[in-house]
C-alpha positions as CSV (number, residue, x, y, z in Angstrom):
1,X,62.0,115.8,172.8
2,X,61.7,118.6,170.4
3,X,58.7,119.1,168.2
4,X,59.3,120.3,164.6
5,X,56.3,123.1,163.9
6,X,57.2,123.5,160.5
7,X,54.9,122.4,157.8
8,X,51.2,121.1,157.2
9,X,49.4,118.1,158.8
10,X,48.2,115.6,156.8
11,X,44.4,117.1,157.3
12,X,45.5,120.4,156.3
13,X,47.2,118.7,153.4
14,X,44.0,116.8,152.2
15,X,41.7,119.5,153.4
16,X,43.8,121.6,150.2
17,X,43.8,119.0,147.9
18,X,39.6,118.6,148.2
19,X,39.4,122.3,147.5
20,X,41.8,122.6,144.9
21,X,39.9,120.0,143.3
22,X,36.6,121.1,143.4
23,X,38.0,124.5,142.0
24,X,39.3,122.4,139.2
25,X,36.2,120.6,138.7
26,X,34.1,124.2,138.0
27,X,36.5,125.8,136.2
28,X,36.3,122.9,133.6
29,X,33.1,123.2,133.7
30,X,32.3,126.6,132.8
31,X,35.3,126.7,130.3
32,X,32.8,122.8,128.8
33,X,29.8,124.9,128.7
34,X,31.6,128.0,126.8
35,X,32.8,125.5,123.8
36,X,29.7,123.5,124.1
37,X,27.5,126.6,123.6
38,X,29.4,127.3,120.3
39,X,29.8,123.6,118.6
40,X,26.1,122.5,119.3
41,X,25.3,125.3,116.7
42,X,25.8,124.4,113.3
43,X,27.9,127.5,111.7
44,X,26.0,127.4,108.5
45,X,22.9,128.3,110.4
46,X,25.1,131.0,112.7
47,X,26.5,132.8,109.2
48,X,23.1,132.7,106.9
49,X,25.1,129.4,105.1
50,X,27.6,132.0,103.6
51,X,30.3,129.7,103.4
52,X,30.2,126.3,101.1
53,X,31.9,123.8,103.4
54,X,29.4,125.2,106.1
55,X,26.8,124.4,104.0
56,X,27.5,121.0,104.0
57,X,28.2,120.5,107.3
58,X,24.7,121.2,107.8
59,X,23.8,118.4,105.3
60,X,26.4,116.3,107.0
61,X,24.6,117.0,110.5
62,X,21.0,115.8,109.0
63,X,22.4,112.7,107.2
64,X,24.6,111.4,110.2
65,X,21.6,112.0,112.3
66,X,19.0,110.2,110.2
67,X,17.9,106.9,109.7
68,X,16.1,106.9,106.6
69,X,16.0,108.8,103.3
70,X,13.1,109.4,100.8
71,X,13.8,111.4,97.2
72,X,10.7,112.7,95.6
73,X,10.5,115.5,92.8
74,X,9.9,117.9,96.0
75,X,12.7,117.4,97.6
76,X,14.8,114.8,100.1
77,X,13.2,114.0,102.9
78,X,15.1,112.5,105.4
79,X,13.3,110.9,108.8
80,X,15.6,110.7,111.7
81,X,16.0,112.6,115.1
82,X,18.2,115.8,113.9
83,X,15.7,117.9,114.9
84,X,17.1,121.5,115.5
85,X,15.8,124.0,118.7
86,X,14.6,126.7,116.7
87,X,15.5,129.3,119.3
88,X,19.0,128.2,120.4
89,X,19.7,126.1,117.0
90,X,21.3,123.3,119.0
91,X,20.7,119.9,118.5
92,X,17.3,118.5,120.7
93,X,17.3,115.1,118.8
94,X,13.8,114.6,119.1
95,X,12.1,112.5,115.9
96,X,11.8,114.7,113.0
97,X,11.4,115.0,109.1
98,X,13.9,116.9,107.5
99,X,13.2,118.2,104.3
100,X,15.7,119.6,101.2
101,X,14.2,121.9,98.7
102,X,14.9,123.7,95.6
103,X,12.5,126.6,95.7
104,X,12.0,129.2,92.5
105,X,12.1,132.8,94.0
106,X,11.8,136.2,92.1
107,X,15.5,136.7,92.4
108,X,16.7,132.9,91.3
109,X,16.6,129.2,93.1
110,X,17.2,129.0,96.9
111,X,17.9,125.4,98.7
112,X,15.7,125.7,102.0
113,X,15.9,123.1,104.9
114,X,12.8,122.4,106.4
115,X,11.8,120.3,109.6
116,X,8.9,118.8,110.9
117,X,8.3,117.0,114.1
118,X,7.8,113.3,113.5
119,X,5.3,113.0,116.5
120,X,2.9,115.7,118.0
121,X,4.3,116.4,121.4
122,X,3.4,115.2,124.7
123,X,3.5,118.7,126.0
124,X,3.2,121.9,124.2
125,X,6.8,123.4,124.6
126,X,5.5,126.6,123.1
127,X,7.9,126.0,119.8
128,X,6.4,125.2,116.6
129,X,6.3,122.1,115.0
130,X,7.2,123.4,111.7
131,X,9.7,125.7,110.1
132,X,12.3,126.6,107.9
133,X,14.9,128.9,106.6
134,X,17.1,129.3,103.7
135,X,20.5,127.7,103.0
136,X,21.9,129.2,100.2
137,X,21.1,130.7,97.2
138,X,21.4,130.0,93.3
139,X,21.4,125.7,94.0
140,X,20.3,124.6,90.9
141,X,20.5,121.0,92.0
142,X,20.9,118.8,95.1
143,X,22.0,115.0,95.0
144,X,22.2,112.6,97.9
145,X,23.4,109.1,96.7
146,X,23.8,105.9,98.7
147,X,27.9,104.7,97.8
148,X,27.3,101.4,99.1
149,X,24.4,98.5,99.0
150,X,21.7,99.1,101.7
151,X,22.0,97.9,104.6
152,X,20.0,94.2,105.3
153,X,17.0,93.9,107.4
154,X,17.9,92.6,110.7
155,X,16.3,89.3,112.5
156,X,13.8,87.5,110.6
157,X,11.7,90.3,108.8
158,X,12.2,90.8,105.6
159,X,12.1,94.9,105.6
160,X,12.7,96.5,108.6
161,X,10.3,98.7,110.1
162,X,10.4,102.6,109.1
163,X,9.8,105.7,110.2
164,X,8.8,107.5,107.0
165,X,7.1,105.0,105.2
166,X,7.2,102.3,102.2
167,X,8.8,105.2,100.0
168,X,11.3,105.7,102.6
169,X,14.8,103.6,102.7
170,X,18.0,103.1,105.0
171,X,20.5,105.4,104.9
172,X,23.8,103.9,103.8
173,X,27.0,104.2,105.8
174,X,28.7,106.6,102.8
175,X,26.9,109.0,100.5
176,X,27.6,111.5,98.1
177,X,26.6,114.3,98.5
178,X,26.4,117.2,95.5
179,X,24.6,120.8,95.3
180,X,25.1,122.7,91.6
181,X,24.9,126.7,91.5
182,X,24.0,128.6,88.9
183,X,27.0,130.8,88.4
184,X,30.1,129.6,87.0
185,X,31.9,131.6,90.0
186,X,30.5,129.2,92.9
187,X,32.1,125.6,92.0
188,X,30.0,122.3,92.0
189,X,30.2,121.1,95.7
190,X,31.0,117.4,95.7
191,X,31.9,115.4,98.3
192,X,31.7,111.7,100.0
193,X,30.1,111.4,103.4
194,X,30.6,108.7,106.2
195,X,27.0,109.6,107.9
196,X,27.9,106.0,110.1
C-alpha cells in the first residue's frame, strides 16, 4: 500500500482555521474601536456646532438620553444620564442635569449647553462637576415641546418618582424641537424628534 503525502491533516487544517480566526477577531476589533472613537463624539461638539443639523444632533443626544424635562425662564433643564466626558466628549452616561441657555453677550445671543452632575461622586475622578461651552451663536429662541400626552405613572402611584423635582416632567416619546437666529440668512431650525 501506497501512502498519498499530499495535503494537510485535519490538525494542521484546524490548527489554520483557529489562527485565521483569531486574526479575524483583532482585526475587527481595531477597525470597532477606530469608528467607535469617532461616533461616540457628537460632531457639533468636534466642529464648534458650525453646522445646523449638527447642532441638533446634539439636542437630539440630550433628549433621547433624558428622562425628564423642566422649562424655566433660564433655560431647559433636562435631568437624565447624557452626561458628556469633558476631556474625550464621549458619552459616560452617568446622572446629570443638562442645561439650554440663551445668554446675552457683547457681540449678540449665544445658546450654551451646560451639565451638571446629578450626584457628587463616589470618587474624585479629577473632572469637574460642572461646565459648559457654547453651541451656536445669534439663537434668539429655543423651544422643546412634548407632541404627544405624557406618559402615565406606572403601578399604583399617582406621579412617578423624579429626578429633578416637582417642576420637572416626563419626557414624551416625540418632541419638537425649534431654535430661531437672528439673521434672516440662518433659517428657523424646526424639526420633530422620536427621543424613544
Amino acid at each position: 500500500m501506497t501512502r498519498n503525502t499530499r495535503g494537510f491533516t485535519l490538525i494542521e487544517l484546524l490548527a489554520a482555521t483557529a489562527m485565521s480566526a483569531v486574526l479575524m477577531l483583532s482585526v475587527l476589533i481595531v477597525i470597532g474601536s477606530i469608528g467607535q472613537r469617532h461616533s461616540v463624539t457628537p460632531p457639533a461638539m468636534r466642529a464648534g456646532a458650525g453646522r445646523l443639523g449638527e447642532l441638533m444632533e446634539v439636542i437630539r443626544m440630550d433628549l433621547v438620553n433624558a428622562r425628564e424635562i423642566a422649562v424655566s425662564d433660564d433655560g431647559i433643564r433636562l435631568f437624565g444620564f447624557g452626561s458628556i466626558d469633558r476631556s474625550t466628549l464621549a458619552p459616560n452616561h452617568r446622572p446629570v442635569v443638562v442645561m439650554y441657555r440663551i445668554r446675552e453677550m457683547d457681540r449678540g445671543r449665544i445658546l450654551t449647553r451646560s451639565q451638571r452632575r446629578r450626584y457628587a461622586p463616589r470618587i474624585d475622578d479629577g473632572g469637574p462637576v460642572e461646565w459648559s461651552e457654547m453651541l451656536a451663536s445669534g439663537v434668539t429662541e429655543l423651544s422643546i415641546q412634548p407632541l404627544e400626552a405624557k406618559p402615565r405613572a406606572q403601578g399604583p402611584t399617582t406621579r412617578p418618582l423624579t429626578m429633578g423635582g416637582p417642576d420637572a416632567e416626563l419626557l414624551t416619546p416625540r418632541v419638537r424641537v425649534t431654535i430661531r437666529f437672528d439673521t434672516p440668512d440662518r433659517p428657523t431650525l424646526d424639526e420633530v424628534l422620536i427621543v424613544r
